[in-house]
C-alpha positions as CSV (number, residue, x, y, z in Angstrom):
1,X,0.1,46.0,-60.5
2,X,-2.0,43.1,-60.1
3,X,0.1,39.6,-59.5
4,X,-1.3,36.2,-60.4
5,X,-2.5,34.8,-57.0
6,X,0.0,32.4,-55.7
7,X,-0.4,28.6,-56.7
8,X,2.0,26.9,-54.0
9,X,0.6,23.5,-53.3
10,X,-2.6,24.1,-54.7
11,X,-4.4,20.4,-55.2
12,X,-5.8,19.1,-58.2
13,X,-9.2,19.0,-58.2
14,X,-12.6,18.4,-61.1
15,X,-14.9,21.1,-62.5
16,X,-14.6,24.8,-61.4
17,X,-11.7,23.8,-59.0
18,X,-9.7,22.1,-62.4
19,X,-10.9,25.0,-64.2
20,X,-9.3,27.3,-61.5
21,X,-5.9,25.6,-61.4
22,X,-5.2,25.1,-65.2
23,X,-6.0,28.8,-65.4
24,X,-3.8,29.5,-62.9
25,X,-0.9,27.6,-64.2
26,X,-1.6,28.9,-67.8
27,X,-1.3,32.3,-66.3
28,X,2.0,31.3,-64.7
29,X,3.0,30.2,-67.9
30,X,2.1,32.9,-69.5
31,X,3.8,35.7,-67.2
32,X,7.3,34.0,-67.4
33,X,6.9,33.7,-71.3
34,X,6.7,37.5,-71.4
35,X,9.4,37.6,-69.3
36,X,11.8,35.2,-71.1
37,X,10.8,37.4,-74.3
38,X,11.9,40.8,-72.2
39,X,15.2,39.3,-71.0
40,X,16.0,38.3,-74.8
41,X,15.0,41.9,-76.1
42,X,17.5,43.2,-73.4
43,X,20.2,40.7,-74.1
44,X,20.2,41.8,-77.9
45,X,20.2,45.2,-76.8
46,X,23.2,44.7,-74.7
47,X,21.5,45.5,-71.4
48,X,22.2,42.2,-70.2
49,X,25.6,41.0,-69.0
50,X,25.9,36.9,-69.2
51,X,23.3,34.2,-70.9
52,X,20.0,34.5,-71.4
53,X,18.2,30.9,-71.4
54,X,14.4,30.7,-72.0
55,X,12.1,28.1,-71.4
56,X,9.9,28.1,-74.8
57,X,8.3,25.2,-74.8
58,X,8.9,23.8,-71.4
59,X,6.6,26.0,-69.3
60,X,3.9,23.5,-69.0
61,X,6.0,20.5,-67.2
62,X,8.0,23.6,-65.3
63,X,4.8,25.4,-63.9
64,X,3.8,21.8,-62.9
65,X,6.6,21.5,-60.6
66,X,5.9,24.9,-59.0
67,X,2.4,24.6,-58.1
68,X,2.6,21.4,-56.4
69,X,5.0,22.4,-54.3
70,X,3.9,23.7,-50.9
71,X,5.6,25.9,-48.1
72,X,8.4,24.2,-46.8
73,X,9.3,22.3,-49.1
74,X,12.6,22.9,-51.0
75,X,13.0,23.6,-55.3
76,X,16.1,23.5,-56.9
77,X,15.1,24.4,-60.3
78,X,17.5,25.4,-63.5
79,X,17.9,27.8,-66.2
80,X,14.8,26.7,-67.9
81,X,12.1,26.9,-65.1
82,X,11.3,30.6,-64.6
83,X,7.4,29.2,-64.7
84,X,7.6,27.1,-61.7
85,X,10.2,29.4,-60.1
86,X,7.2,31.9,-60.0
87,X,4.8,29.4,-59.2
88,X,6.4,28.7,-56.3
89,X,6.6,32.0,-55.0
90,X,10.2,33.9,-56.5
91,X,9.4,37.6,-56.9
92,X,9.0,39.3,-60.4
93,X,11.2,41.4,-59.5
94,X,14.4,39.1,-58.0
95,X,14.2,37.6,-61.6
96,X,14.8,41.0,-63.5
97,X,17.0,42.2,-60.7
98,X,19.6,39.6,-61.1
99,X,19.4,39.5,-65.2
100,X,20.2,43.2,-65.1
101,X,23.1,43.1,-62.1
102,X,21.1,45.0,-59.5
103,X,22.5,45.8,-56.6
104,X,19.3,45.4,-54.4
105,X,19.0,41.6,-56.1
106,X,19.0,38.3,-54.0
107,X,22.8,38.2,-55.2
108,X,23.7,41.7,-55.0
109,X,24.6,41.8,-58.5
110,X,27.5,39.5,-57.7
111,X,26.9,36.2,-59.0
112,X,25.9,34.7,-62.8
113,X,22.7,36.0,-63.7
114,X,20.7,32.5,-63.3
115,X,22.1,31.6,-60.2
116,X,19.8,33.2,-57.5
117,X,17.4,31.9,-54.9
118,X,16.1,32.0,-51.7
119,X,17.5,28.9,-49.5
120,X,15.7,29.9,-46.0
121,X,12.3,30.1,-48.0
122,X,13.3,26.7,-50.0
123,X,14.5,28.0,-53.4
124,X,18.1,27.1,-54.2
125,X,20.3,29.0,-55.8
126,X,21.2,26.9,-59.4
127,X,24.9,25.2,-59.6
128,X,25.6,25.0,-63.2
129,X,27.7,22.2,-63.3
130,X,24.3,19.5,-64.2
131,X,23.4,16.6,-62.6
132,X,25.1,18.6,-58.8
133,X,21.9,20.2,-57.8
134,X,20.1,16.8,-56.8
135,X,22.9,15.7,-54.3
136,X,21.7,19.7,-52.8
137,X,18.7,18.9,-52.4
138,X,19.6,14.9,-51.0
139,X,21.5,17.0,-48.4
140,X,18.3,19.4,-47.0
141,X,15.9,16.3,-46.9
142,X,18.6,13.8,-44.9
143,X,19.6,17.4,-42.4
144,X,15.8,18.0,-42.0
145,X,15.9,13.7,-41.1
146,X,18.3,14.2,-38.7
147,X,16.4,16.9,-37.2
148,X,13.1,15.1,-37.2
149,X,11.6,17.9,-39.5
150,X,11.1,15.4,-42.5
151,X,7.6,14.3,-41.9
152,X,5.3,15.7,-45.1
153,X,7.9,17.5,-47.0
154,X,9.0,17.1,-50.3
155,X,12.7,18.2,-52.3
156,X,12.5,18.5,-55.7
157,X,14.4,19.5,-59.1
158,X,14.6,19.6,-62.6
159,X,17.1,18.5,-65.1
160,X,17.4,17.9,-68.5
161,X,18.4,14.3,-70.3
162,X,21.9,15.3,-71.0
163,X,22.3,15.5,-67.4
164,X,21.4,12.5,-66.8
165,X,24.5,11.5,-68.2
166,X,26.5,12.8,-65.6
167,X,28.3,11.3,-62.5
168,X,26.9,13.5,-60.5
169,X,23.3,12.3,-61.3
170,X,24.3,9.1,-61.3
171,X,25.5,9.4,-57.2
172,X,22.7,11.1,-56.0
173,X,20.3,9.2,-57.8
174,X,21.9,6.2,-56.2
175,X,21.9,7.6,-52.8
176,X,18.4,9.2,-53.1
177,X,16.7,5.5,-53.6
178,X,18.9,3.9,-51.1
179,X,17.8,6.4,-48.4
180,X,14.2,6.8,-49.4
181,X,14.0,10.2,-49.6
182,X,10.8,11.9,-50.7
183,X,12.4,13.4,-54.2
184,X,10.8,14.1,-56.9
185,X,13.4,14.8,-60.3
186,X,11.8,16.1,-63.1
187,X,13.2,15.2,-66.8
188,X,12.6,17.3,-69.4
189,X,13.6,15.5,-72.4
190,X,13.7,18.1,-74.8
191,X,16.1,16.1,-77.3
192,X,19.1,18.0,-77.5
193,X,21.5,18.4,-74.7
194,X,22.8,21.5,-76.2
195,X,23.3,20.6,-79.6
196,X,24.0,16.3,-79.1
197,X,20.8,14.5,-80.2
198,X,19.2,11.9,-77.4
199,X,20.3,8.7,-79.4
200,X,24.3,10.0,-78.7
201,X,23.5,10.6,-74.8
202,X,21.5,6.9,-73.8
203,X,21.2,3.9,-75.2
204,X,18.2,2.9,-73.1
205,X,14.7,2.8,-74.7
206,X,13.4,5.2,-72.7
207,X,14.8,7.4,-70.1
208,X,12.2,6.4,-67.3
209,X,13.9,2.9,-67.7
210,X,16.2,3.8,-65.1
211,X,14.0,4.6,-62.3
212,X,13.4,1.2,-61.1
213,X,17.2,0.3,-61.6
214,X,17.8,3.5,-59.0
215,X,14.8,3.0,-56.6
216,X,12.8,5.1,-58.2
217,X,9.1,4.8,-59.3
218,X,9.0,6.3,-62.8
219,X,6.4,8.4,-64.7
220,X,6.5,9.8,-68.4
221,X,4.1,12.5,-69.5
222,X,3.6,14.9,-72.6
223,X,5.7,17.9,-71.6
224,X,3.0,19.7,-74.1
225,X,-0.3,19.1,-72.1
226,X,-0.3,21.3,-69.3
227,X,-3.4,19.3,-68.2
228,X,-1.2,15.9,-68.5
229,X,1.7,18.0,-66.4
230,X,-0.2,19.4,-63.7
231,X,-1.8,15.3,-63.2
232,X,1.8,13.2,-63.5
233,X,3.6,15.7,-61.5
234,X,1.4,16.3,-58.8
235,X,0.8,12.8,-58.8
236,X,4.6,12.2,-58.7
237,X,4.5,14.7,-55.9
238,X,1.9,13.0,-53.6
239,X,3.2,9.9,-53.6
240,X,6.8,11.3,-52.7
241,X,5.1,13.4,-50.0
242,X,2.6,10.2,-48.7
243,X,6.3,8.3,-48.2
244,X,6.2,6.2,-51.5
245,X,10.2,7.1,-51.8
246,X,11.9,8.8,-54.3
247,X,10.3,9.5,-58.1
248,X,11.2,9.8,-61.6
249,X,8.8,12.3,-64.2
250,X,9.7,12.4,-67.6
251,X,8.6,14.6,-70.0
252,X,8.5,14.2,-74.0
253,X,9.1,17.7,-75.8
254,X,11.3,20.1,-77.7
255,X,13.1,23.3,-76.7
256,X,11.5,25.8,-78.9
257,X,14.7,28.0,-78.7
258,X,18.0,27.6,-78.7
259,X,20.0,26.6,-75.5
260,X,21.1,30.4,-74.9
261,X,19.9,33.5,-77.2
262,X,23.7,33.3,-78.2
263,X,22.8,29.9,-79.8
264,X,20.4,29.4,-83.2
265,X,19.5,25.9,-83.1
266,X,20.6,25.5,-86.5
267,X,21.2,21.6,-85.7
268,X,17.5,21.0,-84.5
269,X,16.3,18.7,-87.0
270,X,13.0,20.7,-88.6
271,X,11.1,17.3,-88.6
272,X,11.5,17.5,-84.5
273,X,9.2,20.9,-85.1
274,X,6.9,19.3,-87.3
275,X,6.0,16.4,-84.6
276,X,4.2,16.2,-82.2
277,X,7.0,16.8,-79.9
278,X,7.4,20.0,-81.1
279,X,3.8,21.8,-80.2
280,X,4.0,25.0,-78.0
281,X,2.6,24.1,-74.8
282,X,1.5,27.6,-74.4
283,X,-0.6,27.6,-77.4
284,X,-1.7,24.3,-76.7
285,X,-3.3,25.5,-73.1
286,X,-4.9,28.3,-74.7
287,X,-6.6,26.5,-76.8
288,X,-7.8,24.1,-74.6
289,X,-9.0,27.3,-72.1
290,X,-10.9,28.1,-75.2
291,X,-12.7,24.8,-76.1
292,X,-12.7,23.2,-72.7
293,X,-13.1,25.8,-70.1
294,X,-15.0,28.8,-72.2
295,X,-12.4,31.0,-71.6
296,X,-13.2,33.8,-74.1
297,X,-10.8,36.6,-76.6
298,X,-11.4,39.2,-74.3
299,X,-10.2,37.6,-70.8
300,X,-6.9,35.6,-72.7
301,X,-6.1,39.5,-73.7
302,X,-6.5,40.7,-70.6
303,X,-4.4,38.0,-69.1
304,X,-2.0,39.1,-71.6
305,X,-2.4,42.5,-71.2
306,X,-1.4,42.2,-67.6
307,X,1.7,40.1,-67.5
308,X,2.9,42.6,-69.8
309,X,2.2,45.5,-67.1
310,X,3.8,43.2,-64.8
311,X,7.1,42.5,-66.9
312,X,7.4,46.6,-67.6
313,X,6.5,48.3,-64.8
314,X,9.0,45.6,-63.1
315,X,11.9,46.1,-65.6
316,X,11.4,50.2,-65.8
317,X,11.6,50.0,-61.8
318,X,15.0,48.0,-61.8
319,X,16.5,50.0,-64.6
320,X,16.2,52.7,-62.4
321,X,18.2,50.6,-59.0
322,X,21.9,51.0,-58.6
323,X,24.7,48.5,-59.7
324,X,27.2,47.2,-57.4
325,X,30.1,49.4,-56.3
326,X,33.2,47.4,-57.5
327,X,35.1,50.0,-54.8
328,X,32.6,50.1,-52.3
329,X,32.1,45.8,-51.9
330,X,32.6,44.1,-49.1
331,X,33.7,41.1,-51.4
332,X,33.8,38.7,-48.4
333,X,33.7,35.0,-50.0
334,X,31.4,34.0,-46.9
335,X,27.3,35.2,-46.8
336,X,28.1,38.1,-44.7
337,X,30.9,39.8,-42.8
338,X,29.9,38.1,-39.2
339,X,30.7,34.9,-40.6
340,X,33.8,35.9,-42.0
341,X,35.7,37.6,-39.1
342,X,34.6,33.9,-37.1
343,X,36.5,32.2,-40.0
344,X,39.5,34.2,-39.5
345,X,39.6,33.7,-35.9
């Protein structure tokens, strides 16, 4: 099986170097939109217990995220950021293995089938209550200032603009600029949060508005441009890293899909689609690898070709894996059964 070579912290560059890293990331994107197709084949098939959530359409700004992250730094992304979940290093096969309850996944099968992660290697499991996982990720950067491990590292996470409407973004937000941590919350604005329109979740002009009013710098892009992504992102990144404080990306685009396969975006207004707004960013890249980088037919098929040997060969494997025991569980509350007996001391 060949992977995608990894693009963790990879820098942004001109000529063969740009040409490299869009490539890269359009090959990121690409995998996870395979993979977002295979979980929604499964779900209608009843092979998958729980949501389904795809990121159609948000790929682009996601995959930005991922790649300019680096080792050591810590993601906390949600359900819609399989691309930069990849990017930044989560196996294939942790992915299908906790969509399809596999015993061997990061959560042993146990736990709701988008919340899995790796916390020592920086990738946090998702909370699904929005708006809670920036406070997380407040509370790694201020231990790691305590311990005089902050220097050069960067926390960041995604959420979507109905979040923002929460108390719990509100707080951490607050504390984030008043501490000066080097954060970097990506918006995607994709205009519905579920199925409430923007203009009934903020009466602000624009969403970026409230970065200053946090302590934020702020930064809009087109969440359709993977080229525009991969520069206001990893912009947004550098400067958090360099100790410019705590910043604000927010993207312009449309879910292409419903919030969950259970849902059939029936409210999505159809003149949303018809904008600008409403491009795929996938198709969007390809083109641009087309007219801009000379990528030809024959290499975009093979690309394609290969994420979907990737996506099989991974899903046939994990078929084959065992499901938790309900009889034979250790269903300890706590990480592991050491930490358990101490509690009960």
């Amino acid at each position: 099986m060949q992977m995608v070579q990894s693009a963790v912290g990879m820098e942004l560059g001109t000529g063969a170097s740009w040409r490299q890293l869009y490539a890269t990331a359009f090959r990121w994107m690409l995998l996870a939109r395979v993979l977002d197709e295979k979980f929604a084949s499964l779900y209608r098939a009843g092979k998958i217990h729980g949501g389904v959530f795809l990121g159609k359409g948000q790929e682009a700004l996601s995959v930005a995220l991922g790649m300019s992250l680096r080792p050591g730094d810590v993601f906390a992304p949600l359900i819609r950021d399989l691309a930069g979940r990849l990017a930044f290093g989560e196996p294939l096969l942790d992915a299908v293995r906790n969509y399809l309850g596999s015993a061997l996944g990061p959560m042993r099968g146990r736990d709701g089938n988008v919340h899995r992660g790796r916390p020592r290697e920086g990738l946090l499991p998702m909370i699904s209550h929005l708006g809670a996982m920036i406070s997380v990720v407040n509370g790694v950067l201020m231990a790691r200032r305590f311990q005089n491990r902050l220097d050069g590292m960067v926390g960041a996470t995604s959420i979507g603009e109905g979040g923002t409407s929460t108390g719990a973004f509100h707080e951490a937000m607050n504390q984030a600029g008043v501490e000066r941590l080097p954060l970097v919350v990506v918006v995607a604005n994709n205009q519905y949060a579920y199925s409430t329109p923007s203009h009934r979740q903020f009466a602000c002009a624009a969403l970026v508005d409230r970065a200053a009013a946090y302590g934020f710098e702020g930064h809009t892009v087109d969440g359709t441009d993977l080229g525009a992504c991969l520069r206001v992102v990893g912009e947004a990144v550098r400067r958090a890293r360099l100790g410019r404080g705590p910043q604000m990306v927010v993207a312009r685009l449309l879910r292409l899909c419903g919030h969950g396969e259970h849902d059939d975006a029936s409210y999505v207004d159809p003149r949303l689609k018809q904008s600008p707004l409403g491009r795929d960013c996938l198709m969007v890249a390809e083109a641009t690898l087309r007219h801009e980088h000379g990528v030809t037919d024959a290499e975009l098929a093979a690309w394609r070709s290969d994420a979907v040997q990737q996506v099989e060969e991974a899903v046939a494997q994990v078929q084959r894996e065992p499901a938790p025991d309900p009889f034979a569980e250790d269903w300890c509350a706590l990480a592991s059964r050491h930490l358990r007996d101490m509690q009960s001391d």
